[in-house]
N, C-alpha and C positions, 0 to 999 in steps of 0.2 A: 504494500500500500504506500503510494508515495505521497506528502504529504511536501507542501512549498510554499514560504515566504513570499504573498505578495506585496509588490514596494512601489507605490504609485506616485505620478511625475504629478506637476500641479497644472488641474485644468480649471474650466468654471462648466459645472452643474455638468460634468460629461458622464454617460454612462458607460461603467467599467464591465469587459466582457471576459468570461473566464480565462481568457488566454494571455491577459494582459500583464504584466510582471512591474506596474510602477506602482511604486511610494508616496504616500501624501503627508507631510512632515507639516508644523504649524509653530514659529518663533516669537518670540517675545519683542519687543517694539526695538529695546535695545539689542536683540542678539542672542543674550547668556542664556536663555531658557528654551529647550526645544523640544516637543512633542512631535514623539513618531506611532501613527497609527499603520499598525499591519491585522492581513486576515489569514490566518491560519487554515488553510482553505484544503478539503478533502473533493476532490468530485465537484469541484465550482461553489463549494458552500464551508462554510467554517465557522471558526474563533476569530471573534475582533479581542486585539492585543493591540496594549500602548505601554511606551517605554518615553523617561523620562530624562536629558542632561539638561545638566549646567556648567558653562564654561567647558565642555567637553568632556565632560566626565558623567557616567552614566548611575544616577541618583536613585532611579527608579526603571527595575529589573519589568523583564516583560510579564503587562498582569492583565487579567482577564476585563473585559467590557459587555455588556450585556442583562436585559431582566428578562422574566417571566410574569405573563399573566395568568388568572385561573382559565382560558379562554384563546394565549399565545405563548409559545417559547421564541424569543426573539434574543437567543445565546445557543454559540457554539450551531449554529443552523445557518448561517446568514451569508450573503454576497454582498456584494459593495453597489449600492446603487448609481449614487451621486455626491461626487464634493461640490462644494459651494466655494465659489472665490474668497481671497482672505479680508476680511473688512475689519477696519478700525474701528474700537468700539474705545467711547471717551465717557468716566463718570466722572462728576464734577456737581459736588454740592454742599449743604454745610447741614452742620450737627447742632443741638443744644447740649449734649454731652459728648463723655466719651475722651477719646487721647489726642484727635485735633478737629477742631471747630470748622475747617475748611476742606476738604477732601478729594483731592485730585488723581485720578490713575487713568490710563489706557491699555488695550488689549489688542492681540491680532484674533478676531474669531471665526473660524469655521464650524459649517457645519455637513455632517460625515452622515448620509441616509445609506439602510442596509434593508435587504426583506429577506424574509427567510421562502423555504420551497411552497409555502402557501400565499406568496406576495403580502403578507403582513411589513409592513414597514416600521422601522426600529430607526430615529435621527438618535443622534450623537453632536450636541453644543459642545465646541470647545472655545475656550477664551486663552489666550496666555498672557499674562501680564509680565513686569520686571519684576515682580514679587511674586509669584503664582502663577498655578495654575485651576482654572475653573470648568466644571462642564457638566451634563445634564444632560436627561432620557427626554424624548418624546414621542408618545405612540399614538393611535388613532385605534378607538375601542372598536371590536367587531362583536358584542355581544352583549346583551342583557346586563347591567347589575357585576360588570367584569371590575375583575379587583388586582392589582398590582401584588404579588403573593412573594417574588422571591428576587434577589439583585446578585447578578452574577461579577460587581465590580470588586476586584482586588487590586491591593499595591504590596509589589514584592520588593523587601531590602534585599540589599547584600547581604551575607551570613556576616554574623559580627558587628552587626549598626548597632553602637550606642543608640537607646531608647530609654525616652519616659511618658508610659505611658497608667491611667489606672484601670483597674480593677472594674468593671463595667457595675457600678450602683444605680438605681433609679433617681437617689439626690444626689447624684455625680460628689459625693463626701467620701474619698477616700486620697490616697496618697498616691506619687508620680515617682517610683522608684526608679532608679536607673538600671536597665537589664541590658546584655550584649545578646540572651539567647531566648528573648518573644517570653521567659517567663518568671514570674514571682521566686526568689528564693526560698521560701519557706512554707509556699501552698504550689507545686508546681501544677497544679490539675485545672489550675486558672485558664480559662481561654476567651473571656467575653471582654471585653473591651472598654472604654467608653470615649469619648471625644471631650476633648483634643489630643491628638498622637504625635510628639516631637519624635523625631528620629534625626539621629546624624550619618547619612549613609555615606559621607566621605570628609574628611577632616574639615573640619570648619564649615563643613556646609550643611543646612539643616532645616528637613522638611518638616512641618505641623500638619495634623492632618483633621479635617473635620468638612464641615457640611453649613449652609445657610440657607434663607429664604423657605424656610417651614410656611407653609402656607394652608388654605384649609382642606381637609383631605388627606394631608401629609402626616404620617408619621416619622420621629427620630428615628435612628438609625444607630448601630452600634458595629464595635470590630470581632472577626472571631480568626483565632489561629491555633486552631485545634487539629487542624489536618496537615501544617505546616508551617513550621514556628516562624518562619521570615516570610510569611503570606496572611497579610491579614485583610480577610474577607467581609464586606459588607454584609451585616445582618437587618434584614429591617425590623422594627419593636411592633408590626401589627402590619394586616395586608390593608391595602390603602384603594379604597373605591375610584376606580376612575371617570364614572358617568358617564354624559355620552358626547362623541366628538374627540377632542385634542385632549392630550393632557400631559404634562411636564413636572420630572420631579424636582427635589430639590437641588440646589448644586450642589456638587461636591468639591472640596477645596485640597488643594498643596499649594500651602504656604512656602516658599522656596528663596533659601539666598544664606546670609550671614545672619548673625542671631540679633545684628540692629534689625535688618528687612525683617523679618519674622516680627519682633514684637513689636515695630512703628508700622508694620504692616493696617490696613484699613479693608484690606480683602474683602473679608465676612460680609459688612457694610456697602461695600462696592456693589456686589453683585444680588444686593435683596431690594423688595420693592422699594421707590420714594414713599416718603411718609402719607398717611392718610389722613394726618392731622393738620388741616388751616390755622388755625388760630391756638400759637402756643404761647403767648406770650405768659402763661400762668403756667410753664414749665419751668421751676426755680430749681435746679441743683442747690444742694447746702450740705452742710453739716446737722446731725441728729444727735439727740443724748436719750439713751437705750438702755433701760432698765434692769430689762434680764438677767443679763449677764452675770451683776451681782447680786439679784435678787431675782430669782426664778418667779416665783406669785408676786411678785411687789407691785403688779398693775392692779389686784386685787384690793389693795389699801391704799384711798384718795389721799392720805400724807404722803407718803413715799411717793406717789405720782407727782406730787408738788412738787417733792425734794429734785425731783428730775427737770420739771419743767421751771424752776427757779437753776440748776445748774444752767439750760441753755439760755439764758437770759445772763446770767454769767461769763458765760464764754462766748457770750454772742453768736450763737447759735442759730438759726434759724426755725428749726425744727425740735420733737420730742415725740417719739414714737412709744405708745400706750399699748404693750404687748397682751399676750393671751390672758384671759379670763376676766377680762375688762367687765364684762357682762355681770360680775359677781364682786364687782367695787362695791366696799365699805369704807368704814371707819371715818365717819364726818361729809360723805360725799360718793353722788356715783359719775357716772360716765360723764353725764350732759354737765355736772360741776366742773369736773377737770377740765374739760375742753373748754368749756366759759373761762376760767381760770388762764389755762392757755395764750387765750385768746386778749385777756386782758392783759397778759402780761410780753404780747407783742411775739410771744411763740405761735407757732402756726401745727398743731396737734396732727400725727398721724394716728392707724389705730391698723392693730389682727387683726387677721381674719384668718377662719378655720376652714380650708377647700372644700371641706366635705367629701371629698372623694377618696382617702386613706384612711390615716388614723383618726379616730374620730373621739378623741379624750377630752381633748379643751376645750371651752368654746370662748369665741360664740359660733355656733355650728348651722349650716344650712341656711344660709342666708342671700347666698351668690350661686344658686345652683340652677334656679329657675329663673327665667329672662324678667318674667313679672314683680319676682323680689328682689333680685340684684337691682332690678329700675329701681324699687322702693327705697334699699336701703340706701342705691349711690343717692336719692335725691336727699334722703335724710339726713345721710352726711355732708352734703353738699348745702346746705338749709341751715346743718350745725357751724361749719366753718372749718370742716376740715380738711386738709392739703390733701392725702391720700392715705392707700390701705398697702398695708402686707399683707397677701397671701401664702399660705403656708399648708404644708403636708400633701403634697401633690402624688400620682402616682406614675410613674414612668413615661415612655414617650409615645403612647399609643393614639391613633388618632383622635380619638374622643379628649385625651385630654389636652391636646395641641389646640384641637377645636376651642378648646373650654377655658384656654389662657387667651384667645385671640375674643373673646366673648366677652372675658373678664376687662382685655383692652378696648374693645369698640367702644361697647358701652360708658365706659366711665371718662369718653371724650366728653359728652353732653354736660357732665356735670363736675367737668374740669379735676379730677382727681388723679393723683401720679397712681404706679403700681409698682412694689418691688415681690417679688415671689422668692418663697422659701420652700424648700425642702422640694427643688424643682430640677428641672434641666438647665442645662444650662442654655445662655445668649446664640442665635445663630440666623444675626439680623434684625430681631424684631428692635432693636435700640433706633432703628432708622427708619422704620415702617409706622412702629407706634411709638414716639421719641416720649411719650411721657413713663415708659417700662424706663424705669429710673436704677435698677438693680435689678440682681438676680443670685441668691444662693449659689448653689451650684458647684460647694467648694468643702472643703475640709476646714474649717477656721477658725477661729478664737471659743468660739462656743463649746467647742469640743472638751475646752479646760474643764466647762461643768460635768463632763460624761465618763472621762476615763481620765488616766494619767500617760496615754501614749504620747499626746502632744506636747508634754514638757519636753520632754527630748530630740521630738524628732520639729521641732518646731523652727529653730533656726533653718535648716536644711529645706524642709517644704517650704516656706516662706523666699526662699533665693530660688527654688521650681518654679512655683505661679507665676510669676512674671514673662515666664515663657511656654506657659503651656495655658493655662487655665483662661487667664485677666487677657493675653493675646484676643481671643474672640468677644470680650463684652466685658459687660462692669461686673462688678464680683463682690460680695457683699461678704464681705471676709469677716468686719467688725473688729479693723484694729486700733490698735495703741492702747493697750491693759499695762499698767504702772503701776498694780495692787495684781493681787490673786486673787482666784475664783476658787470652787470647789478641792483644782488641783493646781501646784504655782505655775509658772511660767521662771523660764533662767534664760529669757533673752535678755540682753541689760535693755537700758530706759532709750536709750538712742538709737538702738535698734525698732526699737516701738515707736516713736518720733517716728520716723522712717518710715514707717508701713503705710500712712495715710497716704504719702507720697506715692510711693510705689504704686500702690492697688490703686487701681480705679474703680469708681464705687459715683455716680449723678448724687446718690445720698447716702454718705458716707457714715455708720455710724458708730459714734463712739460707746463703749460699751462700759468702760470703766464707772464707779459709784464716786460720786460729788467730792467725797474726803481726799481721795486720791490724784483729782485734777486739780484742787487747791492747794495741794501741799508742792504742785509742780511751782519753778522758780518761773518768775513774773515775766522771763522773756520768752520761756517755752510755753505758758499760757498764754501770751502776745500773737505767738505764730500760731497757735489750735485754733485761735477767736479769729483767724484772718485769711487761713487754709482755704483754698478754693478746692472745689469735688469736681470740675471739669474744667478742660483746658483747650489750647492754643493748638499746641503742640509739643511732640512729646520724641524724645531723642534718647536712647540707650547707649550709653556712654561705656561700661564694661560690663563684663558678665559672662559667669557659667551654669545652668542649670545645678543647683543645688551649694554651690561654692559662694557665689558672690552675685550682687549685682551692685551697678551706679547707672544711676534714670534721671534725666533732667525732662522739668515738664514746666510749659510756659503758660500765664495767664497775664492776656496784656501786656505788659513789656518787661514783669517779673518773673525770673526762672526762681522753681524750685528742684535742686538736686538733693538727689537722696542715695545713699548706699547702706545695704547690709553686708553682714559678715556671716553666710550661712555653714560655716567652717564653727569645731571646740577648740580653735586654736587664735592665735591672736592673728589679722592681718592688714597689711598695709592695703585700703584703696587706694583707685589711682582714677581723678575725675578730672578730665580734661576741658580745659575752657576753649580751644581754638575756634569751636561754631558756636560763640556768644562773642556779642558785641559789649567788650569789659569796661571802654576808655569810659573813665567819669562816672563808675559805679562803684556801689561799694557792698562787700558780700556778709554776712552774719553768716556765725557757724554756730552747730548744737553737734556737740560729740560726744562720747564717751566718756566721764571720769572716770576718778582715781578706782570705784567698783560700778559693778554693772548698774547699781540703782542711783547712780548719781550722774551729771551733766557740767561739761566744761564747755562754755560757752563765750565764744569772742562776738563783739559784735562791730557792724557797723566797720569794717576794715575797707578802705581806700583801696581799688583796685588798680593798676597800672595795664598800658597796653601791652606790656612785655610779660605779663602773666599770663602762661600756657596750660597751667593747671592744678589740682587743688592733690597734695598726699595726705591721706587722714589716717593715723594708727587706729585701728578698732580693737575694742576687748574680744575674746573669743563667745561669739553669737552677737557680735556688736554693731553698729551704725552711727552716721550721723543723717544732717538733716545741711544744706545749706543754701542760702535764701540770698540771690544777684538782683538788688533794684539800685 
């Protein structure tokens, strides 16, 4: 049985006859990035295969292309119909959140049509950018009630690619270990995945792997490399209705370049719809002061709600988010007091909410589930004065609940309310579709100190990961900078926690720490908390290794704030270069590390010269600083 390589020349919309032996390859604007699509072709019909370089080096091994419906198999069946000429595709537009306010990228896109021996037709979108690559199914239903059931798309490493990947969770809460062979050291029988997937499959160069533009219909998607450890195969989390007529999945992304490109990357965003929202001007990013963290029931008892909402008043805060059990306020005061209270006191109240569709312990429960009461109670909150809701306890990525976070967004356009979701999926677009989705769990994070005691230790280390895996595709409601203890301590020192607000990206960033603990901070580190912006300009990665180190500068207005951690138990030197900041005539503030981890050495207000190239910081071991260019 002979079995041949077809490699096809580049035509427009020609159709390819079995006998044909050319190539159709697709480059990125600048060059480095080049997608080669072949068919694997038995008897005029086969496997569509794509393989991936950069800069000449081949990143991504040959991996399979193709889905299944209940209805069509349009994999490993198919011919090459028609390529499509290459066309420039430009996005260009701006954010109210996120890592830069203004967003500009281009692509080369083709598109690649296949039908299998039934004339079913199978398109294939690709886009390539200088950061990525992008592309998407499209099929045309030939049956009743036909559902999108199986995805035959994989991406194969080299054997040996440094990866960090996790553990496929429903609230994406788990950790990004670094493995060379696809598995868990200490559970090898792991094979399910979840997104985002960094891999390094050639030194310095390093692919993130995930998906965008969920839309209605759409289920997430997850990785499995159960049949072969350097092949990790798209699972989808539920078969996916197609209805009748066209229909298109999501995209799938490789983020691709150096680990600046990757994390100032805007990919995600690129390629999901413009927003659906006209009138944002009541979308405020801010700072929030969060209860929980050191008081699990403390929404429960109107003083302690006080105590919170007199902190952001404090620290000039904008925000005070009224966590679970709000429903079951005592002690001098209920709900509609504190938010009055709130409100008098020039804080702007969020408040839980319980999804109803998981765990169903807290409440207030069932309230957002049906269209008739979710209108009731956005108008109610909306009539009280308050900014928005968390959702929380969500259950995986299956179409009904995709449906049911995008329900949660329409709706609460009318009645001007932000959303951040908990115990959810993670970001994968909707930040630019529904710009008022201000956050999103979808992480391992501070919270966890209430849960177990894993995170003391491994917290430095995960904390220097997210930046490159996790916070790359959306905002990430980490909930840091803790300066006190929770249930179990924390041993990052205090400027390493400084740090974190920077780092992460979060529309509403919340601080989680109890009142005692942010006023006993010294008056210049309370200065910068009370003046912290939660969305930015632009944002620039300065150094960094997935779990080692990072240094992140991020601009708001003509202020840069640089931040590094130390995700190393040893001591080490940062190194934050100033050569892409304009210095002359500024003057920089530093917050570093003291003499121990719970203390701060602080210069401030230092002259900056044009001849200054760059900033050396000694960190403690799990350490950071914070430093602030106006």
């Amino acid at each position: 049985m002979n079995i041949r390589r077809k490699t096809w020349m580049m035509l427009v919309a020609v159709v390819i006859s079995s006998c044909h032996t050319e190539t159709f390859d697709i480059a990125s604007p600048d060059g480095d990035l080049k997608v080669t699509v072949e068919l694997a072709e038995e008897n005029a019909y086969g496997e569509i295969l794509f393989s991936v370089d950069y800069e000449g080096k081949r990143i991504l091994s040959q991996s399979k292309l193709g889905l299944e419906t209940d209805a069509q198999k349009l994999a490993g069946n198919l011919k090459l119909k028609s390529v499509s000429a290459v066309k420039r595709v430009t996005d260009d537009y701006r954010m109210i959140t996120g890592k830069r306010s203004h967003c500009v990228n281009g692509a080369s896109e083709r598109i690649y049509s296949f039908e299998n021996e039934a004339r079913q037709t199978l398109e294939v979108t690709f886009r390539v950018y200088n950061d990525g690559i992008a592309f998407k199914y499209g099929i045309n239903t030939v049956a009743d009630e036909e559902n999108v059931v199986h995805e035959h798309t994989t991406y194969a490493v080299p054997k040996g690619t440094r990866r960090w990947v996790q553990e496929y969770d429903p609230g994406y809460e788990k950790f990004f270990p670094l493995s060379t062979d696809g598995k868990l050291t200490n559970r090898p029988e792991v094979d399910l995945w979840g997104y985002p997937a960094l891999v390094e499959p050639q030194d310095s160069v390093f692919m993130l792997i995930t998906e965008a533009n969920i839309r209605r219909g759409h289920c997430g998607s997850l990785l499995y490399n159960g049949d072969q450890l350097d092949s990790y195969q798209v699972r989808l989390a539920d078969k996916q209705p197609v209805g009748n007529g066209a229909w298109e999945s999501p995209w799938r992304l490789l983020i691709v370049g150096n680990l600046s490109d990757v994390v100032e990357s805007t990919l995600v965003t690129d390629v999901s719809d413009p927003s659906k929202v006209e009138d944002t001007e009541w979308i405020t990013p801010g700072m929030v002061s969060w209860i929980y963290w050191a008081h699990n029931h403390g929404s429960k008892d109107y003083q302690r709600v006080k105590e919170y909402i007199d902190l952001a008043v404090r620290m000039k805060w904008p925000y005070d988010l009224i966590d679970w059990e709000w429903d079951e306020m005592e002690n001098g005061g209920n709900l509609q007091d504190a938010v009055k209270y709130a409100l008098e006191q020039g804080v702007k109240p969020l408040l839980w909410y319980n999804s109803s569709t998981s765990w169903l312990g807290p409440g207030p429960l069932y309230r957002l589930n049906k269209k008739e009461d979710r209108e009731k109670e956005y108008k109610w909150l909306s009539d009280m004065g308050v900014a928005g809701i968390k959702v929380d306890f969500f259950t995986g990525d299956s179409v009904a609940t995709m449906n049911y976070y995008m329900d949660l967004l329409e709706d609460a356009v009318k009645y001007k309310l932000m959303l951040n979701f908990h115990g959810a999926t993670i970001p994968r677009g909707w930040q630019r579709t529904y710009p008022h989705m201000m956050s999103v769990e979808g992480v391992y994070g501070a919270e966890w100190y209430n849960n177990n005691s894993i995170l003391t230790n491994r917290a430095a280390e995960h904390n220097a990961t997210l930046p490159f895996t996790r916070n790359v595709v959306g905002p990430m409601d980490y909930t840091p900078g803790t300066f006190s203890d929770s249930q179990h301590p924390h041993i990052t020192s205090h400027g390493h926690e400084l740090a974190l607000p920077v780092i992460f990206e979060s529309a509403l960033q919340h601080m989680p720490d109890r009142p005692s603990a942010y006023e006993s901070l010294p008056e210049a580190v309370k200065h910068l908390l009370s003046e912290l912006p939660t969305a930015w300009d632009d944002t620039k990665l300065l150094a960094g290794y997935p779990g080692v180190e990072v240094v992140m500068a991020r601009r708001k207005g003509d202020v840069w704030y640089i931040a590094g951690i130390n995700g190393t138990d040893e001591p080490r030197t940062l190194h934050a270069s100033l050569e892409k900041f304009p210095v002359s005539g500024k003057k920089i503030s530093l917050f570093k590390d003291g003499t121990d981890d719970r203390s701060f050495a602080i210069e401030e207000n230092i002259p900056l010269s044009d001849e200054e190239t760059g900033l050396e910081i000694k960190c403690l071991p799990r350490g950071g600083f914070v430093a602030v260019v106006k």
